[in-house]
N, C-alpha and C positions, 0 to 999 in steps of 0.2 A: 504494500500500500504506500503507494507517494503521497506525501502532506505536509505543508510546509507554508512557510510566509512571503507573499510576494510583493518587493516593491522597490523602491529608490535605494537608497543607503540602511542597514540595515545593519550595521556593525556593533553596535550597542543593545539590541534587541532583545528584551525579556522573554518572549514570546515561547522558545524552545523547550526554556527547562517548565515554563508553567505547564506548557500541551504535555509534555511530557512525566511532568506529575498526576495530570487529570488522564490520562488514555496509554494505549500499550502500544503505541509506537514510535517508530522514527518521525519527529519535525522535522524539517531541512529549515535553512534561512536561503531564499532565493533572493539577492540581489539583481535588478534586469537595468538595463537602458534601455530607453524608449525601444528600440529597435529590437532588442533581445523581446520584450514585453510581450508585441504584437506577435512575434514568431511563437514566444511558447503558446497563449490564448489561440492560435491557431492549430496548435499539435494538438494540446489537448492529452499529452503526455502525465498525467497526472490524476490522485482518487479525490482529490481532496484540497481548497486552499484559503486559505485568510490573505487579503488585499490591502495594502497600506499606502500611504501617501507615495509617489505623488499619483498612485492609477485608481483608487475608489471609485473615479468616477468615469474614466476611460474603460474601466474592464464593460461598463456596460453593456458596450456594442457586441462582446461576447455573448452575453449570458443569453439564455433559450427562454428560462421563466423568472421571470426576478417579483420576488413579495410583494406584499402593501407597503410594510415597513421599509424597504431599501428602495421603493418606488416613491414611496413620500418624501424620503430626505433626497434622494435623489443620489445615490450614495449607496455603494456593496462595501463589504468587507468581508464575504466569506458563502465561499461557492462551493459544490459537490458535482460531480461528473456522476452523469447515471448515465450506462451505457451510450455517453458519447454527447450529450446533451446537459447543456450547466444549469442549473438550482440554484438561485444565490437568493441572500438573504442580508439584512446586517445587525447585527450581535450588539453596536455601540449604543446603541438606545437602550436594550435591556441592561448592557453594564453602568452604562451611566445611572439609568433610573433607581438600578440597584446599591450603586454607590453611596446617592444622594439618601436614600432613604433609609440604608443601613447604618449613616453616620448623623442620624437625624436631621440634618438640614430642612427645616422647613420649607415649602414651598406655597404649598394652596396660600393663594393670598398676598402673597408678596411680589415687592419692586424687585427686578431683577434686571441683571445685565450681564451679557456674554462679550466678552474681550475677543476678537477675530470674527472674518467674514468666509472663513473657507468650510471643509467639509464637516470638521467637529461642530462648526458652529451651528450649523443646519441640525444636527443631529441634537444638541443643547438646543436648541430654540424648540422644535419637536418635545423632547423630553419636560420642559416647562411647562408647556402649553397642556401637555398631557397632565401635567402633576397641580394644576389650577394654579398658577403662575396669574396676579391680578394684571400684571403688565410687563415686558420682556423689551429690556433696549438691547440694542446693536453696535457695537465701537467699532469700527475701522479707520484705515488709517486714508483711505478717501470717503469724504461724507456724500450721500447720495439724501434723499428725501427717508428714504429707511433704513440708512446707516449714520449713526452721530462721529464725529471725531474726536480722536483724544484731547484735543484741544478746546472741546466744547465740555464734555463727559463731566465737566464739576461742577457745572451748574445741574446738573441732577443729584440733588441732595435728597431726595427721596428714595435711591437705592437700598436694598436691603442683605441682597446675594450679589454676589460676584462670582462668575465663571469663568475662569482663563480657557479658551479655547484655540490657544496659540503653543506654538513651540518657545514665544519668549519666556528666559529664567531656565530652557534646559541644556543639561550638559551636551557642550563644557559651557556654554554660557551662561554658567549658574550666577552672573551679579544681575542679569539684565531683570528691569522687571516697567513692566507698564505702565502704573498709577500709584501713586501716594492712596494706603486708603487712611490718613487722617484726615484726609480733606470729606469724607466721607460718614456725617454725623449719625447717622440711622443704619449703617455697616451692621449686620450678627453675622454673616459668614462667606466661608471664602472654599470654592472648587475648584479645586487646578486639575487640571485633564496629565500634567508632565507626571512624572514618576519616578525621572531620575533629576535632580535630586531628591534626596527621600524627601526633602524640604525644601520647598521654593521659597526665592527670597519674598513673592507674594505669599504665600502659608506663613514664612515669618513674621512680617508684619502682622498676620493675623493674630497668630500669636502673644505678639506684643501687646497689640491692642485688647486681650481677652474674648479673642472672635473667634466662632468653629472653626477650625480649617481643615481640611480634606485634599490630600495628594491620590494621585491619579492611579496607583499602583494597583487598590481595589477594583476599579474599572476594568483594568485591562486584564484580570483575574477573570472576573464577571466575566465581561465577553469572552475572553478562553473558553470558560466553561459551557457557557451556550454555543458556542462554536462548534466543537468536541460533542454534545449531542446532533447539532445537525449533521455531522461529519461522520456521525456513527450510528443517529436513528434510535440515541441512547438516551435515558433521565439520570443526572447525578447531583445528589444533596446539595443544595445553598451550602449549607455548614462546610462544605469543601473547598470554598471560596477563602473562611476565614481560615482556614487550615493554612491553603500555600500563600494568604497574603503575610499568616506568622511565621514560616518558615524561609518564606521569600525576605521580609524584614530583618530577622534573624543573623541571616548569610550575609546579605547586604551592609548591615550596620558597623560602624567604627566605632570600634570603643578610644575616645579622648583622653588620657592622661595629664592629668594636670599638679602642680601643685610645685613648690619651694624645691630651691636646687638640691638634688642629694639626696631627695626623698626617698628615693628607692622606685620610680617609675620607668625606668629601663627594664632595670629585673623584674618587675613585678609584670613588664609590661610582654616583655620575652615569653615569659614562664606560661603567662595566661594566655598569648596566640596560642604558643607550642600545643594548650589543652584543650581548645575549644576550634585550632584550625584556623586560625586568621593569618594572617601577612605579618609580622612584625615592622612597625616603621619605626624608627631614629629619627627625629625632625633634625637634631642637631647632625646627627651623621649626614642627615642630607645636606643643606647648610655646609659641611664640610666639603663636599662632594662639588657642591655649585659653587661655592666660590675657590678651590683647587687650594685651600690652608685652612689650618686648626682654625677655633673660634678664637682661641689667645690671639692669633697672627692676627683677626680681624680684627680685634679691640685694638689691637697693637697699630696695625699698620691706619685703618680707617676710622676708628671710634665705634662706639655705640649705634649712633643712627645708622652707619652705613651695615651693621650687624644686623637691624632693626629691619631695613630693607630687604635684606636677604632672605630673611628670615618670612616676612609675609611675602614676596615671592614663592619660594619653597612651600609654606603652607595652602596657599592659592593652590598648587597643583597638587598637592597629596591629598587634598582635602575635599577634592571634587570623585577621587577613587572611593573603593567599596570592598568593605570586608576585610579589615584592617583595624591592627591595635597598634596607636598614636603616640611615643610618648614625646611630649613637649620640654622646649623649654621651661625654666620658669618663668621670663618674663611674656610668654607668648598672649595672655591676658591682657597687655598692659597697650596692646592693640584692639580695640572695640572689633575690627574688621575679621581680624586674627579666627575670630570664638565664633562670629557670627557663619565663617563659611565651614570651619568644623563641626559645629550643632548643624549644618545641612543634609549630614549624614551619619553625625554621629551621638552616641550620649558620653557626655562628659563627666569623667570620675576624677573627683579633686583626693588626692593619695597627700593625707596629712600626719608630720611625722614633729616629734617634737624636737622643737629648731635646737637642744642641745644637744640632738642628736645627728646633727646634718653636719654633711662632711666642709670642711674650711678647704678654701682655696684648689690645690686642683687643676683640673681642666676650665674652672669656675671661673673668668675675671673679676665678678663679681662678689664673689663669696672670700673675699678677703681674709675676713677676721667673723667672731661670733659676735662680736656689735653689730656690723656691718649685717650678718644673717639676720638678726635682732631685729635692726630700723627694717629690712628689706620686707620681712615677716609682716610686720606692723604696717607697710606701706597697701604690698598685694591681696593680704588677707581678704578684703571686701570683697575684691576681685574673684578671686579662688570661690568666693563661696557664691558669690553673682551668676556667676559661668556654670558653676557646673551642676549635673544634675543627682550626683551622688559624692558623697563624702566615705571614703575610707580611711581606718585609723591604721598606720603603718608603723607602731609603738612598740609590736612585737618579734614574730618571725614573720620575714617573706610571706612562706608558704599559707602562710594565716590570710594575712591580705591577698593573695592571689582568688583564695577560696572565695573571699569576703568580693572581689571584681565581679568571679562568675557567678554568683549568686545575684548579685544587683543586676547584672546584664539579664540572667533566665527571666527575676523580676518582672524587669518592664514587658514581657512578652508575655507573662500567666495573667495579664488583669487586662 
């Protein structure tokens, strides 16, 4: 049985290992260019396909019978070959409406607005209108009479939901993001359709603000799953959704290390990949690595700031990967920016050790003397507890805090 995902660039694509949790067979990832496109839809080489940007709406002219629902958005995503003849259907309306409504998001009733004019957005505008949606704007980035501009978008202070129906904010372009929503006084929640990162910097903000936020990851679970029964003529439990959106999460997440030089977050940070399967990352090793000398030679030779720079460069790109344990600097806090792109994918554990027990000087330019740890203590502390979303006491053995990481990580996964 051939089945697999067909579309533009697809190298980043979740899609594999979900199909592949849900049913017993081989996914492919099919990359095409236009040209390849048109030849396979004509062979017809295949049992089975899910359809992604940029041909949703090109496979059309293949399909033999296409739905209500993929007829109304106007838009496939996922077709079956019965002896020779295509079936298509699309999946993103049930994922989406499933998403919305499994993370509670209100709907019936409410001002709403979808960010983008392309194929999700049709499928989000559909899904609203089905869920009693009082009213549904449209943002794009040219205004027509039923599309408003971002440029206009703030004087609709009656919005309620927000929908990102764009690729902006996904990796790697994880700073980008569309709209301030403080400008936004009637805001409760925020749907992003992206997925990778676990956290867009729109879901951040939501965050901040005390607003739902909902990343797109369940969605694309959701349609998997409806997929997988049209593809197989099968019925498989909702509950199967939350399954691989936990284990998808799980794989996915970086555990942050954080906390005062010396603390023990290298080893601790080592110990706990080794146990639970993740990448170990060194920020500072990296940092050594990008600038070609020790971090002394950088204090030494450039200063601090030029350390400083280095330093959120290097975290910029580790921090956009996945399934990785982090251990940081200490002062990697003392950057706002710094925290904000590592909580995009990760949960941060501030590893606290009592400063008369931190090691002096060193590899440390900083760590001078135990005054010096003293004032620094006293400085970042707020910091350290700001940032992160678990605290461990590193007072006794290793081995103890190691345990004490993987416990808070299973944690956030059992509630």
């Amino acid at each position: 049985m051939r089945v697999g995902l067909v579309g533009g660039k697809l190298g980043h694509s979740f899609s594999k290992p979900i199909h592949e949790k849900l049913a017993d067979y081989t996914y492919d990832l099919i990359p095409l260019t236009e040209e390849e496109f048109h030849e396979f839809f004509k062979k017809k080489e295949f049992d089975a396909v899910n359809v992604t940007i940029p041909y949703k709406e090109t496979v059309m002219q293949y399909c033999d019978v296409i739905d209500e629902k993929a007829s109304a958005i106007h838009a496939v995503n996922t077709i079956v070959n019965r002896d020779g003849k295509l079936y298509a259907t699309n999946t993103d309306f049930a994922g989406l409406k499933q998403m919305i409504q499994h993370n509670g998001v209100e709907i019936c009733g409410k001002v709403c607005c979808i960010l983008g004019t392309g194929g999700t957005s049709k499928t989000a505008e559909a899904v609203l209108h089905d869920m009693g949606a009082e009213k549904v704007y449209i943002v794009g980035r040219n205004q027509t009479d039923l599309i408003i501009s971002y440029e206009d978008l703030e004087k609709y202070q009656e919005i309620q939901v927000f929908i990102n129906a764009t690729s902006v904010g996904m990796y790697p372009k994880n700073d980008e993001c569309l709209i301030n929503l403080k400008k936004f006084p009637n805001a409760e929640a925020v749907v992003d359709v992206i997925y990778n990162p676990m956290k867009t910097k729109l879901c951040q903000q939501a965050e901040e603000q005390g607003l739902r936020a909902v990343n797109g990851l369940e969605m694309l679970v959701a349609q998997a799953k409806y997929a997988v029964e049209f593809f197989v003529d099968t019925k498989i439990a909702d509950r199967e959704i939350d399954r691989i959106v936990a284990e998808m999460k799980k794989d996915m997440m970086n555990l942050v290390l954080i906390g005062m030089p010396g603390c023990g977050k290298s080893t601790i940070g080592k110990k706990t990949a080794k146990e639970i399967g993740k990448t170990f990352v060194d920020l500072d090793k990296e940092i050594e690595k990008e600038a070609k000398m020790t971090i002394p030679e950088i204090f030494e030779r450039y200063g601090e700031s030029r350390f400083r720079e280095i330093e959120q460069e290097v975290c910029d790109r580790i921090a956009k990967e996945h399934g990785q344990v982090i251990s940081c600097g200490g002062g990697i806090i003392k950057n706002a920016e710094n925290m904000e792109k590592l909580r995009q994918n990760g949960i941060v554990f501030h590893i606290r050790r009592n400063v008369n027990a931190l090691a002096v000087g060193g590899n440390r330019p900083l760590s001078t003397s135990r005054e010096k740890l003293r004032q620094m203590e006293q400085e970042r502390m707020p910091l350290y507890q700001k940032y992160s979303d678990i605290e461990i006491n590193n007072d006794t053995v290793f081995k103890l805090a190691v345990q004490k990481v993987k416990e808070g990580f299973d944690e956030v996964f059992d509630h």
